[in-house]
PDB file with SEQRES, HELIX, SHEET and CRYST1 records, atoms N, CA, C and O in Angstrom:
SEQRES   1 A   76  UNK UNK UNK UNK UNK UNK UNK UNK UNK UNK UNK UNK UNK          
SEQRES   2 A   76  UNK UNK UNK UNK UNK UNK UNK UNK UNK UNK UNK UNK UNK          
SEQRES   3 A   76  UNK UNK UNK UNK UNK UNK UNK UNK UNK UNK UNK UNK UNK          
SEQRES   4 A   76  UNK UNK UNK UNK UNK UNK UNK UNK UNK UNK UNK UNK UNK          
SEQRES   5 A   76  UNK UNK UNK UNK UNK UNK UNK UNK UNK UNK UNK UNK UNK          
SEQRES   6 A   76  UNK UNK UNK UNK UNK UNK UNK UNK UNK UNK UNK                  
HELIX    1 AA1 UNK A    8  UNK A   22  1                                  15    
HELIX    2 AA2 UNK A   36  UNK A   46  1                                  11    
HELIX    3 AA3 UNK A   55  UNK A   72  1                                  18    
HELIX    4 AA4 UNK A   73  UNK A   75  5                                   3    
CRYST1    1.000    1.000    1.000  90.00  90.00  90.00 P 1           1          
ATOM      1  N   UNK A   1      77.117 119.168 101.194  1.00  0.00           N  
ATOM      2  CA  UNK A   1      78.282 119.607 101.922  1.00  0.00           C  
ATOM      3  C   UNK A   1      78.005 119.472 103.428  1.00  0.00           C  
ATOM      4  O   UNK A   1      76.838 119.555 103.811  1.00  0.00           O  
ATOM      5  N   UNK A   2      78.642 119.343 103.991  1.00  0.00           N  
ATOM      6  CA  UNK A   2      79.108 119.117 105.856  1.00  0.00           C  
ATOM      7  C   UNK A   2      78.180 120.291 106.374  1.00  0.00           C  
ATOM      8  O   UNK A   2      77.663 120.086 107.472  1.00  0.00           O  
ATOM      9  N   UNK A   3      77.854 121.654 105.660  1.00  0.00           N  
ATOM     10  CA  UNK A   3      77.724 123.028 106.341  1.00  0.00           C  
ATOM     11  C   UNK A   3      76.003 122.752 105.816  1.00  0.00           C  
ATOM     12  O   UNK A   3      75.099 123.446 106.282  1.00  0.00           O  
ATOM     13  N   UNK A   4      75.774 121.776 104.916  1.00  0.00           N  
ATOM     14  CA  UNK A   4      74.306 121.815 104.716  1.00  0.00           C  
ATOM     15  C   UNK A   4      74.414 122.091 103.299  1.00  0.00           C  
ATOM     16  O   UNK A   4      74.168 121.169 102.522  1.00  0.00           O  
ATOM     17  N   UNK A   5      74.700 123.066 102.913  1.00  0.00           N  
ATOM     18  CA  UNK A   5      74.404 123.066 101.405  1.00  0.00           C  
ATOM     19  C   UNK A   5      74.673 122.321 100.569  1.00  0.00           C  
ATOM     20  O   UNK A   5      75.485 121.410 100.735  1.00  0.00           O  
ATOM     21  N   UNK A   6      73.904 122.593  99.230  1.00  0.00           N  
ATOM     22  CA  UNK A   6      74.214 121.642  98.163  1.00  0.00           C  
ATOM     23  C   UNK A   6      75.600 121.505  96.941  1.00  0.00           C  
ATOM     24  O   UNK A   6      75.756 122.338  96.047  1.00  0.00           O  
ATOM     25  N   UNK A   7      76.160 120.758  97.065  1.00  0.00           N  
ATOM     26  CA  UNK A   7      77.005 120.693  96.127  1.00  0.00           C  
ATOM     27  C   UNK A   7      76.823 120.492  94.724  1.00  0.00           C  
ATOM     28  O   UNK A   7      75.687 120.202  94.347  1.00  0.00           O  
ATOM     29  N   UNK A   8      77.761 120.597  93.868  1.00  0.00           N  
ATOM     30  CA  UNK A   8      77.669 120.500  92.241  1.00  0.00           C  
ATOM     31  C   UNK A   8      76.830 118.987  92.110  1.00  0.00           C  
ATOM     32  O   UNK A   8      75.849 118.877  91.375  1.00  0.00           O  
ATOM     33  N   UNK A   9      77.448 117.679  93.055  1.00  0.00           N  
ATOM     34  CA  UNK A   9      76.913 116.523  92.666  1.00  0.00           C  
ATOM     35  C   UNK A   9      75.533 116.638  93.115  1.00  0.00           C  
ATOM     36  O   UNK A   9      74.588 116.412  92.358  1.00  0.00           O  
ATOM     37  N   UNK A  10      75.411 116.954  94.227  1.00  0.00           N  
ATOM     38  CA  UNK A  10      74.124 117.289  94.951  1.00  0.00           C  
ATOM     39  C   UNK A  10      72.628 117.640  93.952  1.00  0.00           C  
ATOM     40  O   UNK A  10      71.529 117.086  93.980  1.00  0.00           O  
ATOM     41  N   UNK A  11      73.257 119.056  92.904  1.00  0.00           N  
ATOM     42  CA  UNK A  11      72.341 119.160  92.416  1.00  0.00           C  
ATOM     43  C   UNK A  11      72.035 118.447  90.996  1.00  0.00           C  
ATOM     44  O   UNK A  11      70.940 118.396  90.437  1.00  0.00           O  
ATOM     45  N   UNK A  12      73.444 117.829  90.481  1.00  0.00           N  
ATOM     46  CA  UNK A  12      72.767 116.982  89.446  1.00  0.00           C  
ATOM     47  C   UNK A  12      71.987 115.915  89.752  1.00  0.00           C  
ATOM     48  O   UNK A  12      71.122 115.572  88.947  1.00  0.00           O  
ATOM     49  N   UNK A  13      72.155 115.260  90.891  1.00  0.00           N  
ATOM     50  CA  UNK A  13      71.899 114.328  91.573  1.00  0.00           C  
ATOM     51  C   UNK A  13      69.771 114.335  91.254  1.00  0.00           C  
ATOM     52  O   UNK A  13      68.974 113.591  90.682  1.00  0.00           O  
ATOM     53  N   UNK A  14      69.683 115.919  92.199  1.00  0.00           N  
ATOM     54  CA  UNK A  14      68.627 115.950  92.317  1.00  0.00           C  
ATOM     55  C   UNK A  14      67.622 116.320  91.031  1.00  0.00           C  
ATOM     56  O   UNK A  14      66.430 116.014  91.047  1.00  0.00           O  
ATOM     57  N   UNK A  15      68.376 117.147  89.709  1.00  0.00           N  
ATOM     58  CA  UNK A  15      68.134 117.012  88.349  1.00  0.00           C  
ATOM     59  C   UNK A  15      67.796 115.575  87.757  1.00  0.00           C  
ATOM     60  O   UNK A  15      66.802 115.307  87.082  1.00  0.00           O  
ATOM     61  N   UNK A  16      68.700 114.796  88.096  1.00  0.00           N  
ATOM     62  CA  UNK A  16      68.154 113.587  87.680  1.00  0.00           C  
ATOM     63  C   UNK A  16      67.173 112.940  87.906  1.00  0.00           C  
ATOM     64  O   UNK A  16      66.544 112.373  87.012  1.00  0.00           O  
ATOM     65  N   UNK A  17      66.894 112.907  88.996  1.00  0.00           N  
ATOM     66  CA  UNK A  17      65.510 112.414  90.153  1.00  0.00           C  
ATOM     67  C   UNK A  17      64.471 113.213  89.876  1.00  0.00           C  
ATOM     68  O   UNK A  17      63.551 112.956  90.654  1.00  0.00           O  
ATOM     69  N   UNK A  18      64.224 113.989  89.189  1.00  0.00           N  
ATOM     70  CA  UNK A  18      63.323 115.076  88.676  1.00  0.00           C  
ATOM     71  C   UNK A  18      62.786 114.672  87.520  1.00  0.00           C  
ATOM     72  O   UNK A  18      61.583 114.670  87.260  1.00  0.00           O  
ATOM     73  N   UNK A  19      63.836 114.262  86.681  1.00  0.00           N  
ATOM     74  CA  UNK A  19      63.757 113.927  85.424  1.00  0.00           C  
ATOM     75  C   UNK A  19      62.923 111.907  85.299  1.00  0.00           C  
ATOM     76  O   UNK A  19      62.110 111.342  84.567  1.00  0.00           O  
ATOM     77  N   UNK A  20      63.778 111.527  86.492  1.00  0.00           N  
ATOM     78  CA  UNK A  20      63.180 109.968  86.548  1.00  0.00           C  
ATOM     79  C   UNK A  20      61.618 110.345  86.414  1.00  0.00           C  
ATOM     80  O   UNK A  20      60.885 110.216  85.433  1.00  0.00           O  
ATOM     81  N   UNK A  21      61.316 110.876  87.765  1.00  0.00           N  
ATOM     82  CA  UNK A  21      60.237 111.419  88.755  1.00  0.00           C  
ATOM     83  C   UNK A  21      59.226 111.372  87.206  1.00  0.00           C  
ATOM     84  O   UNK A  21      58.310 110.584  86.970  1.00  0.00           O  
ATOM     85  N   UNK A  22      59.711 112.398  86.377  1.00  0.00           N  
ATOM     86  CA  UNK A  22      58.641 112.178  85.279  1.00  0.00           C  
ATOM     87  C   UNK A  22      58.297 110.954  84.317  1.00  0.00           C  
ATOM     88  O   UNK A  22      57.263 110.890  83.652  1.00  0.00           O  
ATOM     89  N   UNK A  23      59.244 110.050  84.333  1.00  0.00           N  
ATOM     90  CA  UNK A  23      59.121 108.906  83.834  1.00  0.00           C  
ATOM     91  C   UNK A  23      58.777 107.663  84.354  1.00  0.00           C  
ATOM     92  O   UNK A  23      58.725 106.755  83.525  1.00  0.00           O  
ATOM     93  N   UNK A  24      58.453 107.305  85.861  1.00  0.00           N  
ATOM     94  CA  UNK A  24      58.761 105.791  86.428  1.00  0.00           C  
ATOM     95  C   UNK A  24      57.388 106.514  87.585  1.00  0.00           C  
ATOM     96  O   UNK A  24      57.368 107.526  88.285  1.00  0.00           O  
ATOM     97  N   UNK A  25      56.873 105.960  87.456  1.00  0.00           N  
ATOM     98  CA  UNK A  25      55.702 106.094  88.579  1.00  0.00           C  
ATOM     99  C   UNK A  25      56.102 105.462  90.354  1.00  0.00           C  
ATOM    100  O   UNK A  25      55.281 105.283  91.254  1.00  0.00           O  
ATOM    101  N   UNK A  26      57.200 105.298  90.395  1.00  0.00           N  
ATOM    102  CA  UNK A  26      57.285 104.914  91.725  1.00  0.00           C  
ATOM    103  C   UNK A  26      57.964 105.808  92.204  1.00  0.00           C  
ATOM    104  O   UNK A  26      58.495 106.692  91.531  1.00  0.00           O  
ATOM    105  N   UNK A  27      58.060 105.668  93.803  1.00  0.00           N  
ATOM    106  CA  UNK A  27      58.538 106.525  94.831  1.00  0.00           C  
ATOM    107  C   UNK A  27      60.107 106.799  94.550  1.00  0.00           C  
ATOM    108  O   UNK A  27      60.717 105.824  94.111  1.00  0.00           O  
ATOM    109  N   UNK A  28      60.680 107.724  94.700  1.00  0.00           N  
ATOM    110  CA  UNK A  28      61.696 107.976  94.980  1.00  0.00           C  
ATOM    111  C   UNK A  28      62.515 108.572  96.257  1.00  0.00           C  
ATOM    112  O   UNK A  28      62.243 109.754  96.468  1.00  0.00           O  
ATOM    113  N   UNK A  29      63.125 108.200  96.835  1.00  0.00           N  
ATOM    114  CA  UNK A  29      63.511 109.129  98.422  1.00  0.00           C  
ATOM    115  C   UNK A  29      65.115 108.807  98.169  1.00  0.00           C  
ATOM    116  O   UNK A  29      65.828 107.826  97.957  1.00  0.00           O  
ATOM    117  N   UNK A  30      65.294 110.834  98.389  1.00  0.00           N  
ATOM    118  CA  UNK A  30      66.650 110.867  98.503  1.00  0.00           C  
ATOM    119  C   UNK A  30      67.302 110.681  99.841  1.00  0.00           C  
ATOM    120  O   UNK A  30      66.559 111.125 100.716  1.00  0.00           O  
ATOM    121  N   UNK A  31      68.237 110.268 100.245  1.00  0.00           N  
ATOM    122  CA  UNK A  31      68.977 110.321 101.041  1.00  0.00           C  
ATOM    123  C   UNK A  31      70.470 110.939 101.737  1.00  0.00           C  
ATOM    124  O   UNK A  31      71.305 111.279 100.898  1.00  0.00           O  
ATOM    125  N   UNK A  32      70.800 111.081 102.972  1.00  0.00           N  
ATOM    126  CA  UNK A  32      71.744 112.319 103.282  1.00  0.00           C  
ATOM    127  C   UNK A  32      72.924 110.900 103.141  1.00  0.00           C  
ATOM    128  O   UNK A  32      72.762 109.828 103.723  1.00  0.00           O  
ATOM    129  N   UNK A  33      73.965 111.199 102.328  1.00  0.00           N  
ATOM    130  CA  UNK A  33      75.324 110.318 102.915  1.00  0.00           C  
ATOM    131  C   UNK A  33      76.398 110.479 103.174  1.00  0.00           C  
ATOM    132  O   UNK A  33      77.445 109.840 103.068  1.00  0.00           O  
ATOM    133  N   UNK A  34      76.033 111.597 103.613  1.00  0.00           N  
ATOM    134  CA  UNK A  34      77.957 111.949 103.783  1.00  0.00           C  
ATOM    135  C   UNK A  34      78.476 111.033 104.882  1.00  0.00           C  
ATOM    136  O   UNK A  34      79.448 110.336 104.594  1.00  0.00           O  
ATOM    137  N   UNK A  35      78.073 110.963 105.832  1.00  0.00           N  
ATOM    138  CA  UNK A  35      78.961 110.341 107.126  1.00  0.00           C  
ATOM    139  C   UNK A  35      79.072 108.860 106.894  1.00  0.00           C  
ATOM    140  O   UNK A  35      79.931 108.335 107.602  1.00  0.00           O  
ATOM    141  N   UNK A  36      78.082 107.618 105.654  1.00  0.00           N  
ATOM    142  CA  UNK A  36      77.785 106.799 105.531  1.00  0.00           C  
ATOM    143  C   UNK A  36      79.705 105.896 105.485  1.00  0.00           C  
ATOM    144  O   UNK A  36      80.140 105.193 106.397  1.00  0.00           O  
ATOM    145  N   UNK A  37      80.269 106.149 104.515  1.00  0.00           N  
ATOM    146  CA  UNK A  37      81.654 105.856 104.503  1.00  0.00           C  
ATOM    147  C   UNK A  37      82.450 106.238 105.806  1.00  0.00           C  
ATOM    148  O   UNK A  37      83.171 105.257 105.983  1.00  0.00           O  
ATOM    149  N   UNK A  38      82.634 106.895 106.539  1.00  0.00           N  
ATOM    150  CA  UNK A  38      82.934 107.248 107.688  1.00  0.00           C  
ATOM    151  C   UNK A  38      82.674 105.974 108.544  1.00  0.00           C  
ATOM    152  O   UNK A  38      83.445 105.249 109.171  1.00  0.00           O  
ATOM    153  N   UNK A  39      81.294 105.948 108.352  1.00  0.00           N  
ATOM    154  CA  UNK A  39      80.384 104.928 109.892  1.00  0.00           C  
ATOM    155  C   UNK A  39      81.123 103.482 109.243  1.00  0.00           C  
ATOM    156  O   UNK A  39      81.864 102.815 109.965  1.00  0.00           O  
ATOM    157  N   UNK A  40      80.878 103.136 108.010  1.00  0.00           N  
ATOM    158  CA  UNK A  40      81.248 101.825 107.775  1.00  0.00           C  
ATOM    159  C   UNK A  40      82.842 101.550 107.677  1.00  0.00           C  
ATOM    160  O   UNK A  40      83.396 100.454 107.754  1.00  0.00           O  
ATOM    161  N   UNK A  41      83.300 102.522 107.531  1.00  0.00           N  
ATOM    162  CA  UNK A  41      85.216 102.277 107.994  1.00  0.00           C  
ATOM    163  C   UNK A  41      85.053 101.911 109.567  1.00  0.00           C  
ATOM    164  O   UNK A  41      85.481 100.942 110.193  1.00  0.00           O  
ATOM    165  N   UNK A  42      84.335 102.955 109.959  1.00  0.00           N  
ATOM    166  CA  UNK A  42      84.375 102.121 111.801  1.00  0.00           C  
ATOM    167  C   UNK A  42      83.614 100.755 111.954  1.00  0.00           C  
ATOM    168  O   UNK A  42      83.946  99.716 112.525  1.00  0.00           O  
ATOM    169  N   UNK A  43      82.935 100.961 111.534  1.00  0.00           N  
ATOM    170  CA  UNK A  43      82.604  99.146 111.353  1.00  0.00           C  
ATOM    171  C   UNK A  43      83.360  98.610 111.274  1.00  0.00           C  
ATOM    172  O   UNK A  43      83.770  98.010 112.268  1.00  0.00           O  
ATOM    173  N   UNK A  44      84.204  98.468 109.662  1.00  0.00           N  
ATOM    174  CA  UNK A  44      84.976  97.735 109.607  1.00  0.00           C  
ATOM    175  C   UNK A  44      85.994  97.593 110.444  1.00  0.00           C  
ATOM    176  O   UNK A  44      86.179  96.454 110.875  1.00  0.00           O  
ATOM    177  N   UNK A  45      86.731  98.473 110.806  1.00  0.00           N  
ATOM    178  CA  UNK A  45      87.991  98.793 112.132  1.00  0.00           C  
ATOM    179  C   UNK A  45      87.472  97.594 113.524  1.00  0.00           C  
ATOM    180  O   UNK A  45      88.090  96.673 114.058  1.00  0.00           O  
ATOM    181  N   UNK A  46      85.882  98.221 113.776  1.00  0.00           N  
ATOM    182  CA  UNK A  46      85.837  97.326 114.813  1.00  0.00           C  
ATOM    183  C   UNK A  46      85.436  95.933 114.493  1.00  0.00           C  
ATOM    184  O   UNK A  46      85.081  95.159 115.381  1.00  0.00           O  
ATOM    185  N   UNK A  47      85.472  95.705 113.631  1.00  0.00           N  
ATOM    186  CA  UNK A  47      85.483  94.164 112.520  1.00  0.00           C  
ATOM    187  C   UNK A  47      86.582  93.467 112.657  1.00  0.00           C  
ATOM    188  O   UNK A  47      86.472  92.247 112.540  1.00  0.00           O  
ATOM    189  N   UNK A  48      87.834  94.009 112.918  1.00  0.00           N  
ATOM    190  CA  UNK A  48      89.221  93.910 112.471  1.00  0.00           C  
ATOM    191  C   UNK A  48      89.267  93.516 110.966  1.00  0.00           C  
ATOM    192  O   UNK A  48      89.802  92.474 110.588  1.00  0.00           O  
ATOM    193  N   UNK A  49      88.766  94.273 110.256  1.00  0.00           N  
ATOM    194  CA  UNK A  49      88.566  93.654 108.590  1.00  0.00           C  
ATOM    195  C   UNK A  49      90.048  93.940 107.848  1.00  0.00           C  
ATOM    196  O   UNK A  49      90.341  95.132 107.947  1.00  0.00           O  
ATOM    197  N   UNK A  50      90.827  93.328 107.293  1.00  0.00           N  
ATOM    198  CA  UNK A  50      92.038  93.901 106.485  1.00  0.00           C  
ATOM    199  C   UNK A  50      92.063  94.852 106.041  1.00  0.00           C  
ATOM    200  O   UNK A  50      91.103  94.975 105.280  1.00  0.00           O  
ATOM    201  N   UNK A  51      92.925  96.049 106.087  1.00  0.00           N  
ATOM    202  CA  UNK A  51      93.025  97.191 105.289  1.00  0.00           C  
ATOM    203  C   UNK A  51      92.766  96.454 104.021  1.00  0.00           C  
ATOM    204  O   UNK A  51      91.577  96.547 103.715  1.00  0.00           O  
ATOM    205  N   UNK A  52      93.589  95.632 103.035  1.00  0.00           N  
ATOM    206  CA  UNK A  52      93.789  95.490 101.487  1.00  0.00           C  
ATOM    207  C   UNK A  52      91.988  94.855 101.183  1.00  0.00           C  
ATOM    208  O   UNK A  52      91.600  94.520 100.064  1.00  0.00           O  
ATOM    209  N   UNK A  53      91.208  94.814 102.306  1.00  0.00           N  
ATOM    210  CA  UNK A  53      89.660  94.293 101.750  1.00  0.00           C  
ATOM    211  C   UNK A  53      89.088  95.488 102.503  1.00  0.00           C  
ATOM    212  O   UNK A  53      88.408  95.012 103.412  1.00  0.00           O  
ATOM    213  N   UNK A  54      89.058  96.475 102.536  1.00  0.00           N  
ATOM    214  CA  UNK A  54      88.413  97.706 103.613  1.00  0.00           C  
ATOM    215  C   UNK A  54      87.971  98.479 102.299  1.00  0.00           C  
ATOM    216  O   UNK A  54      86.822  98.920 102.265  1.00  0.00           O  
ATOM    217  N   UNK A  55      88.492  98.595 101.632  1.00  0.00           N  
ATOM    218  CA  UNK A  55      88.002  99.942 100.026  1.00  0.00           C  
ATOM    219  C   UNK A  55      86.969  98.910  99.164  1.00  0.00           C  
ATOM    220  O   UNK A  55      85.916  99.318  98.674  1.00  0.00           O  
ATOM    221  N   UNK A  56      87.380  97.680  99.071  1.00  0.00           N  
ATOM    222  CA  UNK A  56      86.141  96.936  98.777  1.00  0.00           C  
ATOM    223  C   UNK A  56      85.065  96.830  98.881  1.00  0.00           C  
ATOM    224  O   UNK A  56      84.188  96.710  98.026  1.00  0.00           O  
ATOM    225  N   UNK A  57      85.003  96.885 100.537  1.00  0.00           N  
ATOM    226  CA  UNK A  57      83.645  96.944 101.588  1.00  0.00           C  
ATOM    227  C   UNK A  57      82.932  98.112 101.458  1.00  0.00           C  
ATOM    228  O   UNK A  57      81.760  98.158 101.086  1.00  0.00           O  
ATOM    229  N   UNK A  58      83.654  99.116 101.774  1.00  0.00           N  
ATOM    230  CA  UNK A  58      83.165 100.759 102.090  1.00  0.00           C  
ATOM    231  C   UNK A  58      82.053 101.137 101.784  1.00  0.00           C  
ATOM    232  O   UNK A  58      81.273 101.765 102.499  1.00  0.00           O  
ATOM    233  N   UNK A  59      81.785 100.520  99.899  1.00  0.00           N  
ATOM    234  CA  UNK A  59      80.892 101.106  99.469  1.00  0.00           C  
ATOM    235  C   UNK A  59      79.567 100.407  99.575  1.00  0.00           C  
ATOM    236  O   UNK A  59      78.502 100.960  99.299  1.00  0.00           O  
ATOM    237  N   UNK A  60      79.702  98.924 100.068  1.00  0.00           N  
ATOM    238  CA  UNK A  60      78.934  98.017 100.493  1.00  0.00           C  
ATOM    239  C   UNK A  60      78.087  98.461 101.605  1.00  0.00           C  
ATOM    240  O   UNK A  60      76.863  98.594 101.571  1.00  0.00           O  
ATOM    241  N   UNK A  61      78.912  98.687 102.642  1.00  0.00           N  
ATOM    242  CA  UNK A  61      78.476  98.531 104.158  1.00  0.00           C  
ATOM    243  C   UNK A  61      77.781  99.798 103.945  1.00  0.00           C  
ATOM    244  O   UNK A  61      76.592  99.871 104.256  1.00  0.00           O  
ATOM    245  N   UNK A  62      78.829 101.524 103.092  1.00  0.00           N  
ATOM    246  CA  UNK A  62      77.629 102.122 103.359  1.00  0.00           C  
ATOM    247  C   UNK A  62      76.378 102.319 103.069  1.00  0.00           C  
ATOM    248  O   UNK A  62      75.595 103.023 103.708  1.00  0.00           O  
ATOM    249  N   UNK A  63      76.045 101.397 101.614  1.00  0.00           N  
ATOM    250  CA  UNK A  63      74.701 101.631 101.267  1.00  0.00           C  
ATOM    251  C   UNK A  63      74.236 100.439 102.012  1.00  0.00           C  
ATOM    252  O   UNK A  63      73.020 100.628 102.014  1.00  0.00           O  
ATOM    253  N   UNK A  64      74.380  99.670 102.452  1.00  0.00           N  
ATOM    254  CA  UNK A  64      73.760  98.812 103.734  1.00  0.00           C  
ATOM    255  C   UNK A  64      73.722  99.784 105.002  1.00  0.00           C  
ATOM    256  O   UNK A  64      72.865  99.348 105.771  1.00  0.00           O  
ATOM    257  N   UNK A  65      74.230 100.754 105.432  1.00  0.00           N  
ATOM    258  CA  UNK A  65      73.681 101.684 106.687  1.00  0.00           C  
ATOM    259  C   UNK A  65      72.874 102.935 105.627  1.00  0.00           C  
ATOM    260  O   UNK A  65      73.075 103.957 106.282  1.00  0.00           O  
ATOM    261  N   UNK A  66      72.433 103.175 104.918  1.00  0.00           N  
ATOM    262  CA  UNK A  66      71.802 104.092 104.057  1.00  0.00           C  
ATOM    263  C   UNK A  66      70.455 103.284 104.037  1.00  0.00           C  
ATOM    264  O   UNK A  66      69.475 103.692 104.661  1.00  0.00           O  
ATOM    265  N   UNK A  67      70.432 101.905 103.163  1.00  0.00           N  
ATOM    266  CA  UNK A  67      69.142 100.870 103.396  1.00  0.00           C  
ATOM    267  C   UNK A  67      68.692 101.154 104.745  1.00  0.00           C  
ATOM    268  O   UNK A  67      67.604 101.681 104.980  1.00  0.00           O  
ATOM    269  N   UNK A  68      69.452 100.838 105.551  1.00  0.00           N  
ATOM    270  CA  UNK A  68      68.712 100.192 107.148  1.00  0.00           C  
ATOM    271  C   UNK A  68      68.324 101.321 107.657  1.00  0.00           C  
ATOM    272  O   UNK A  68      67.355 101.204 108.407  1.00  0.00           O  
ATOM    273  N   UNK A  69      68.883 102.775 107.471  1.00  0.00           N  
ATOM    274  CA  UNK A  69      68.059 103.592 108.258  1.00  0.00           C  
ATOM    275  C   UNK A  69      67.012 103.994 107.286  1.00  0.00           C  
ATOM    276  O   UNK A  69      65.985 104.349 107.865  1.00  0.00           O  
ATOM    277  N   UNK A  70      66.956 104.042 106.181  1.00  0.00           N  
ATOM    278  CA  UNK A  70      65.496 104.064 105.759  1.00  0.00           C  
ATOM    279  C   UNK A  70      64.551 103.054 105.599  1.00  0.00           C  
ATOM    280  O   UNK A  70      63.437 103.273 105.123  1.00  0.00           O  
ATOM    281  N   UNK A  71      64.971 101.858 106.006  1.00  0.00           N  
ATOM    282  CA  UNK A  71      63.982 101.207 106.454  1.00  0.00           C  
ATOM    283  C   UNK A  71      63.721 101.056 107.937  1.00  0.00           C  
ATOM    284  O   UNK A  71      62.721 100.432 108.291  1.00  0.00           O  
ATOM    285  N   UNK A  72      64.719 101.693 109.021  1.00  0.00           N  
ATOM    286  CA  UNK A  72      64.064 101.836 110.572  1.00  0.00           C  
ATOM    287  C   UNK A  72      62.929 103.062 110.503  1.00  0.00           C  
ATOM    288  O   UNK A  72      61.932 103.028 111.225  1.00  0.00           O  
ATOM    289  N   UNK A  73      63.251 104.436 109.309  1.00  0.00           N  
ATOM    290  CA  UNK A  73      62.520 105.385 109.705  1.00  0.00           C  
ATOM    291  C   UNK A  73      60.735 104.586 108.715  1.00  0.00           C  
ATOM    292  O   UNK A  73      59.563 104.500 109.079  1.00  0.00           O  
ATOM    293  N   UNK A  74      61.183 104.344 107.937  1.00  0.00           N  
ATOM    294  CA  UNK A  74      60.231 103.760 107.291  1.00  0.00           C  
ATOM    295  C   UNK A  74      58.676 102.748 108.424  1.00  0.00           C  
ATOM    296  O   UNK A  74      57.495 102.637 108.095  1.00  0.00           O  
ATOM    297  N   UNK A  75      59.219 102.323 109.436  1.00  0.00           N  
ATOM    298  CA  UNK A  75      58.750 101.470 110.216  1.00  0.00           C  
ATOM    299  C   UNK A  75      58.048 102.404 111.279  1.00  0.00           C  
ATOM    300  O   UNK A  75      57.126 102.066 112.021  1.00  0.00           O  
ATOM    301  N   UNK A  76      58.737 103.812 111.206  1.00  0.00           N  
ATOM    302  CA  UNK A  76      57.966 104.358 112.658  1.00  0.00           C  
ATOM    303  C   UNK A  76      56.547 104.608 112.477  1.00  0.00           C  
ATOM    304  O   UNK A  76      55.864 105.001 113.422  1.00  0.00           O  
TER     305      UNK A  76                                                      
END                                                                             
């Protein structure tokens, strides 16, 4: 949620990742996304991208700004 806490999806979310966690020997890192759809509508806007191809994108661009900042923090 916006105020910080966790929501209903939030915590199945993190139930699940618990549950992987015991099965798959690799790393897992959660990530914050709320604002991610937000940032990539302004992208797109300053894209001039078509509204009727903008709900297409959304979910694209934001896990492409979700990737890239964990791979800028990843680098420090």
């Amino acid at each position: 949620m916006m105020d910080g806490s966790a929501s209903k999806q939030t915590e199945k979310v993190e139930a699940f990742v618990q549950s992987l966690r015991r099965h798959i020997p690799v790393p897992i890192a959660l990530r914050d996304e709320r604002l991610t759809t937000v940032s990539a509508q302004r992208l797109m806007r300053e894209a001039s991208i078509k509204k009727s191809r903008e709900k297409k994108r959304d979910d694209a661009i934001a896990a492409a700004i979700i990737l890239q900042s964990f791979l800028d923090e990843s680098l420090r």
